[in-house]
C-alpha positions as CSV (number, residue, x, y, z in Angstrom):
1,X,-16.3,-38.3,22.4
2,X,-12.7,-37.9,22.2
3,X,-11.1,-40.3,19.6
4,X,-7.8,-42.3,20.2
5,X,-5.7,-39.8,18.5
6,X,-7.0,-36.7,20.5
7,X,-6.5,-38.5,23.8
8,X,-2.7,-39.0,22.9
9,X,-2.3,-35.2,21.3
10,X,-4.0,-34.3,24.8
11,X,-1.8,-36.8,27.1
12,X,1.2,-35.4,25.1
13,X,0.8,-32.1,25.8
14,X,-0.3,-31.7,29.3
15,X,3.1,-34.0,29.5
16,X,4.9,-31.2,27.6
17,X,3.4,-28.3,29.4
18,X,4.1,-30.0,33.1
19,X,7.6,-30.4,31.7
20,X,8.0,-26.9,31.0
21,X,6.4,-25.7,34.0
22,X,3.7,-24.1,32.3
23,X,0.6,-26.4,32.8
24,X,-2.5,-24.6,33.3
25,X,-5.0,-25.3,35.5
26,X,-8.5,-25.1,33.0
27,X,-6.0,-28.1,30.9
28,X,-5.5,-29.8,33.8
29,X,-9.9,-29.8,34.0
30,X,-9.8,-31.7,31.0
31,X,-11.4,-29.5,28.2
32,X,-12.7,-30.9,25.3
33,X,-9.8,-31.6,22.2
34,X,-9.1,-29.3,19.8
35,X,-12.1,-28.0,17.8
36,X,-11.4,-29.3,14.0
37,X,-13.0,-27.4,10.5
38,X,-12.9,-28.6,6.8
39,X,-11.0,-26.9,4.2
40,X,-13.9,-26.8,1.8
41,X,-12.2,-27.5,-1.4
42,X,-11.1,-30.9,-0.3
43,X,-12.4,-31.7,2.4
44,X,-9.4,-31.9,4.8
45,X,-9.6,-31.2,8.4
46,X,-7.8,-28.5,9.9
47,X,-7.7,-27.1,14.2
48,X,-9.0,-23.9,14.4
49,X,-5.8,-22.4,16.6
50,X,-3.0,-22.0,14.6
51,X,0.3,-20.1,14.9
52,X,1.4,-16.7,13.1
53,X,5.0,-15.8,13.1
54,X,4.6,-12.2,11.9
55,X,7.7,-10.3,14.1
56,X,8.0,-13.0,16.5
57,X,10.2,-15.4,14.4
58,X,12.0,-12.6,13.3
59,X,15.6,-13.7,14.8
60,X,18.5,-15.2,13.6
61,X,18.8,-19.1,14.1
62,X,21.3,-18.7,17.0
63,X,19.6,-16.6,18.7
64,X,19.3,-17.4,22.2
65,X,15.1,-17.3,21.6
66,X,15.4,-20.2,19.6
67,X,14.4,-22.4,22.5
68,X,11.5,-20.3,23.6
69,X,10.2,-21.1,20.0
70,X,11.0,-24.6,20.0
71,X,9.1,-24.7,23.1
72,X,6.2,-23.0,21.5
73,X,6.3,-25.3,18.4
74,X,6.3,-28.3,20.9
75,X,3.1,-27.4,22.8
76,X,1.5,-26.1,19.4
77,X,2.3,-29.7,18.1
78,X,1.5,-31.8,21.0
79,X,-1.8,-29.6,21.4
80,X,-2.8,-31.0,18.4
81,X,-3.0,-27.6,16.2
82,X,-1.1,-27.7,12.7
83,X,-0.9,-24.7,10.2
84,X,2.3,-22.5,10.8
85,X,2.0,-18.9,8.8
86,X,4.9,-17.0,7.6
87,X,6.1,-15.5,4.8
88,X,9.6,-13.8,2.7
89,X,8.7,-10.7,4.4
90,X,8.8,-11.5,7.8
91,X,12.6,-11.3,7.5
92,X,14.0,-14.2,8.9
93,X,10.5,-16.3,9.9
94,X,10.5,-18.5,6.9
95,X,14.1,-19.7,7.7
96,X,13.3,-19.7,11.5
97,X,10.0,-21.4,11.0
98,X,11.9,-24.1,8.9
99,X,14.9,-25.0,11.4
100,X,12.1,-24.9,14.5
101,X,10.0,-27.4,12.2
102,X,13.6,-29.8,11.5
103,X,14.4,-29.4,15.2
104,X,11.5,-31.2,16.6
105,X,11.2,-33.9,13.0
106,X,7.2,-32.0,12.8
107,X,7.2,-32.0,9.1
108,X,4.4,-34.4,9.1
109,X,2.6,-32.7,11.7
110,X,2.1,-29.4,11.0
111,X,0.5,-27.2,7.7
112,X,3.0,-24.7,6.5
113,X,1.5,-21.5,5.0
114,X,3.8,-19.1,3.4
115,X,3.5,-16.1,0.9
116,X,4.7,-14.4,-2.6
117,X,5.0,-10.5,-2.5
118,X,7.0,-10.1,-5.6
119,X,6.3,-8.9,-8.8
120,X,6.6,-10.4,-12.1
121,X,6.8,-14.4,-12.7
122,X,10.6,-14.7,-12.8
123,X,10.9,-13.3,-9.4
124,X,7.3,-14.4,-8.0
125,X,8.8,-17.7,-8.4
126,X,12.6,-16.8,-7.5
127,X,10.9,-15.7,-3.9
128,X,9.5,-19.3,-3.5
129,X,12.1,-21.4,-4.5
130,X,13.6,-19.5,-1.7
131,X,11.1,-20.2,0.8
132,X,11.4,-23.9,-0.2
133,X,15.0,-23.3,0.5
134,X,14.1,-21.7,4.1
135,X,11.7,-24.1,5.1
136,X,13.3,-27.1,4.0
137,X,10.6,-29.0,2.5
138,X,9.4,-30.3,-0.8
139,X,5.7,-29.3,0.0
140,X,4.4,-26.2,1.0
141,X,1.1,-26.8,1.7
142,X,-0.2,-23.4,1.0
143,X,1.1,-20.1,-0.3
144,X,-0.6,-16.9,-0.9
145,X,-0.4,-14.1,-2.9
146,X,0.6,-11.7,-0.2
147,X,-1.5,-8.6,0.4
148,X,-2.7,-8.8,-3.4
149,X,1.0,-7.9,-4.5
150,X,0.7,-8.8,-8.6
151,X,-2.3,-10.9,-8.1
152,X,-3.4,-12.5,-11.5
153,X,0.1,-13.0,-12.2
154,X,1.6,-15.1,-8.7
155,X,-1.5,-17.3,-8.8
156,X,-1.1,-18.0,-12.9
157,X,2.6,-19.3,-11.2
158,X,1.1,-20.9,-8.0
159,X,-1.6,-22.8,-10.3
160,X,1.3,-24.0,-12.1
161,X,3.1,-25.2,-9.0
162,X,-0.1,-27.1,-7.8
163,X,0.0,-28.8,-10.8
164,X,3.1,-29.9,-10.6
165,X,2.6,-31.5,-7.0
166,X,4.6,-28.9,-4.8
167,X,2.6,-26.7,-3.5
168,X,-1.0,-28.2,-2.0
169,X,-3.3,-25.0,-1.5
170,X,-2.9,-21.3,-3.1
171,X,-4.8,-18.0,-1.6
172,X,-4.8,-14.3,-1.4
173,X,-4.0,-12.4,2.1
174,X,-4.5,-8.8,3.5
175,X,-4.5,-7.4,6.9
176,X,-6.5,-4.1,6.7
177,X,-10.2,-3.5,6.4
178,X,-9.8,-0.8,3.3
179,X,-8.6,-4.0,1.3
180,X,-11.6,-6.2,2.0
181,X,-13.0,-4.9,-1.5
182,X,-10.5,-5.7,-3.6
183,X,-10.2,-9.4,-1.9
184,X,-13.6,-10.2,-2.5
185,X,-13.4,-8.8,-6.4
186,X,-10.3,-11.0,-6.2
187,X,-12.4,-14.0,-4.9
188,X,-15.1,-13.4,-7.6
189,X,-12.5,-13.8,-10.6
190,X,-9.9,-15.9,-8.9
191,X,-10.4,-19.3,-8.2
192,X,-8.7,-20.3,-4.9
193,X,-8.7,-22.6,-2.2
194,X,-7.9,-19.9,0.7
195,X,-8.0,-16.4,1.9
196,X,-6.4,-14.4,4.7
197,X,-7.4,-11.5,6.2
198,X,-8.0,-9.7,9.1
199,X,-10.9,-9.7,12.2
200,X,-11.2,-9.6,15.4
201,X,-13.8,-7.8,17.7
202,X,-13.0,-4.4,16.9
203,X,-12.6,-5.2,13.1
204,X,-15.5,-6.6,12.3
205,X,-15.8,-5.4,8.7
206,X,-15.8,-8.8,7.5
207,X,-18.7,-10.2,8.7
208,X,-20.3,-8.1,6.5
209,X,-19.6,-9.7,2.5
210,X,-16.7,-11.3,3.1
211,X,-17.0,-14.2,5.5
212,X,-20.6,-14.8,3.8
213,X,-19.1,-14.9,0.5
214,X,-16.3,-17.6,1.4
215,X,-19.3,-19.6,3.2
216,X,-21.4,-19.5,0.4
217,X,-18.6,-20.5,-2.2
218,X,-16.8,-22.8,-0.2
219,X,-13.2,-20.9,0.5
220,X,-11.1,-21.6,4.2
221,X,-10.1,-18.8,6.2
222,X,-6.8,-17.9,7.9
223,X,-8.2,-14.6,10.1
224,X,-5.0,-12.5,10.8
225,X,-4.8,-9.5,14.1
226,X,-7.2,-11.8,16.5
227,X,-5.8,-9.1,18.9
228,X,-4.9,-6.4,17.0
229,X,-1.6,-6.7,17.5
230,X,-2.2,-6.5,21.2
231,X,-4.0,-3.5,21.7
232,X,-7.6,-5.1,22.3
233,X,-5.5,-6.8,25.4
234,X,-4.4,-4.0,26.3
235,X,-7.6,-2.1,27.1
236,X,-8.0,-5.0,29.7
237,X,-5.0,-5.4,31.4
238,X,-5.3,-6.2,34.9
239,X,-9.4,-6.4,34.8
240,X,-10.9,-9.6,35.8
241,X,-12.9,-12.1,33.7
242,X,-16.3,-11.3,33.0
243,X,-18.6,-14.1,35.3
244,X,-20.2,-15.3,32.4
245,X,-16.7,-16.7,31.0
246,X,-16.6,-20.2,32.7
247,X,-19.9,-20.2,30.5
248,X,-17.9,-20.1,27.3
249,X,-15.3,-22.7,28.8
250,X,-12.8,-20.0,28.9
251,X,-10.1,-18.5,31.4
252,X,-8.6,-15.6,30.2
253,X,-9.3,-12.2,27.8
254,X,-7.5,-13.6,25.2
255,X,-9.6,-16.9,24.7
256,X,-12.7,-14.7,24.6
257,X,-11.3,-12.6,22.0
258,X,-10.5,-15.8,19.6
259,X,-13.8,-17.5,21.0
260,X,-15.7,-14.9,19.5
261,X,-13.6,-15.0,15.5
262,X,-14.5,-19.4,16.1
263,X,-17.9,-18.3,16.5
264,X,-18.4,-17.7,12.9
265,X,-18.7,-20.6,11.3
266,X,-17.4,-19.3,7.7
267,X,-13.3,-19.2,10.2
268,X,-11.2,-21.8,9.4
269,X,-8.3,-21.2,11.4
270,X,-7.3,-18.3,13.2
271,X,-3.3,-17.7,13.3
272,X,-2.4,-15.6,16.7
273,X,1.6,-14.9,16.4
274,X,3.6,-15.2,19.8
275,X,6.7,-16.7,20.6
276,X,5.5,-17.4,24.1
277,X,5.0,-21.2,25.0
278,X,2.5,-20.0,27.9
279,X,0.4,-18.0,25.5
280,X,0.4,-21.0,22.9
281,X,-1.1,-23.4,25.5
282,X,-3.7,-20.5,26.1
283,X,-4.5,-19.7,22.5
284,X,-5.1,-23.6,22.0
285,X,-7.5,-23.9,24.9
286,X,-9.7,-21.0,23.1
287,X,-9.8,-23.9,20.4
288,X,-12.2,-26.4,23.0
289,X,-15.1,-26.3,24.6
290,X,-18.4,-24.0,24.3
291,X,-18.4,-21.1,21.6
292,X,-20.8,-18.3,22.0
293,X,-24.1,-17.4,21.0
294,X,-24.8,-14.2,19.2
295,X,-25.8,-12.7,22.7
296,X,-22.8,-13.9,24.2
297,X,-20.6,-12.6,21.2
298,X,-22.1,-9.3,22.0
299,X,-21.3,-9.6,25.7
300,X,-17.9,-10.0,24.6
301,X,-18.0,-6.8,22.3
302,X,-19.2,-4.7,25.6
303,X,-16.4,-6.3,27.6
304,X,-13.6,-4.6,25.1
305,X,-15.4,-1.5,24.4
């Protein structure tokens, strides 16, 4: 049963997406709302469809784009969805990410997610008050130690600044397989509340240790490449759906591709990047209705290979 809340984020944004000319016919169905998962160290619910910003928020703030984002951030808001990931090396995405989030008054609505790469603690925490700075906020509710860059010594500093009250979550990210290894060793020593790495249908390396270990000992999950950077969309470019999907609740490649990550109970969110307000409304439909079974899952496989 839909609660009051989801039937206003769900009234809201079918009123943004006929605005923008962009409402979809499997919304205007009526799927089910947004599909919700608990951060495990505290219990706090988070959507499953979230928003990366890797290259695509990389612009200046006048840019012209701008209002393609704004228009992304308003459907990813009034789709209900929340956590917004950037980080310093994105180039501009922090700052971007932070004038998009002002723009629309969203503070309060969405879960921003940001990274230290630096080294040492001077400029680990030189690099943050910066993305403070950037994203214009007090809080951050999560930042990670990006792609293991000085490891034991950013989250020594990040424990310090969730001490203090400004920072909410800390975590570790990386994007290749040939570093799940190292994240789990990281895991076993390192106390955190999140990890980030990557998975998807032809990266499936994970399933193996990793997303059993963050089940078992109660860490969330930001999965990163749910496409792989495009190229499992590619391979089916101009095919039609498989006739099962309408059994999965889903209308096109890219919800089966992020149906299948949701499948595994150990994601938390998954963070597609696009600055693409069309692809945003498609990404958060992959976030409702039916998941699939493990035969399904491997239907899905097949239909990519």
């Amino acid at each position: 049963m839909q609660t009051r809340r989801q039937l206003l984020h769900r009234s809201a944004l079918l009123a943004t997406l006929a605005a923008l000319g962009l409402l979809l016919p499997s919304l205007a169905r009526g799927a089910e709302p947004l599909r919700m998962r608990r951060i495990p160290s505290t219990s706090e619910m988070l959507p499953v469809i979230g928003l990366g910003t890797s290259r695509t928020h990389d612009i200046r703030i006048d840019d012209p784009e701008m209002q393609a984002l704004l228009d992304v951030l308003r459907v990813f808001v009034e789709g209900g969805a929340k956590v917004i990931d950037t980080a310093p090396s994105y180039g501009n995405a922090d700052r971007v990410v932070g004038e998009l989030v002002k723009r629309r008054d969203a503070r309060d609505q969405v879960f921003l997610a940001t990274k230290v790469s630096a080294t040492g603690r001077e400029r680990g925490l030189a690099q943050i008050e910066k993305s403070f700075e950037a994203l214009q906020t007090d809080t951050i509710d999560l930042i990670q130690v990006h792609n293991l860059q000085d490891t034991s010594t950013q989250l020594a500093l990040l424990r310090d600044l969730k001490e203090q009250g400004r920072i909410r979550y800390i975590g570790v990210t990386h994007y290749v397989e040939s570093a799940h290894d190292r994240l789990l060793e990281v895991l076993k020593q390192e106390p955190v509340d999140f990890v980030q790495f990557n998975y998807s249908v032809s990266e499936r390396n994970a399933e193996k240790r990793l997303l059993p270990y963050c089940a078992a000992n109660g860490i969330a999950t930001l999965i990163n490449r749910p496409f792989t950077r495009g190229n499992l969309l590619s391979r089916v470019k101009g095919k039609p759906l498989p006739a099962w999907a309408p059994e999965l609740d889903a209308s096109s490649w890219a919800q089966l591709l992020l149906k299948f990550i949701l499948a595994e109970p150990a994601v938390t969110t998954v963070i597609p990047a696009t600055s693409n307000p069309r692809y945003m409304a498609d990404n958060i439909l992959a976030g409702q209705g039916r998941l699939p079974d493990a035969q399904q899952r491997e239907l899905i496989v097949e239909a990519f290979s």
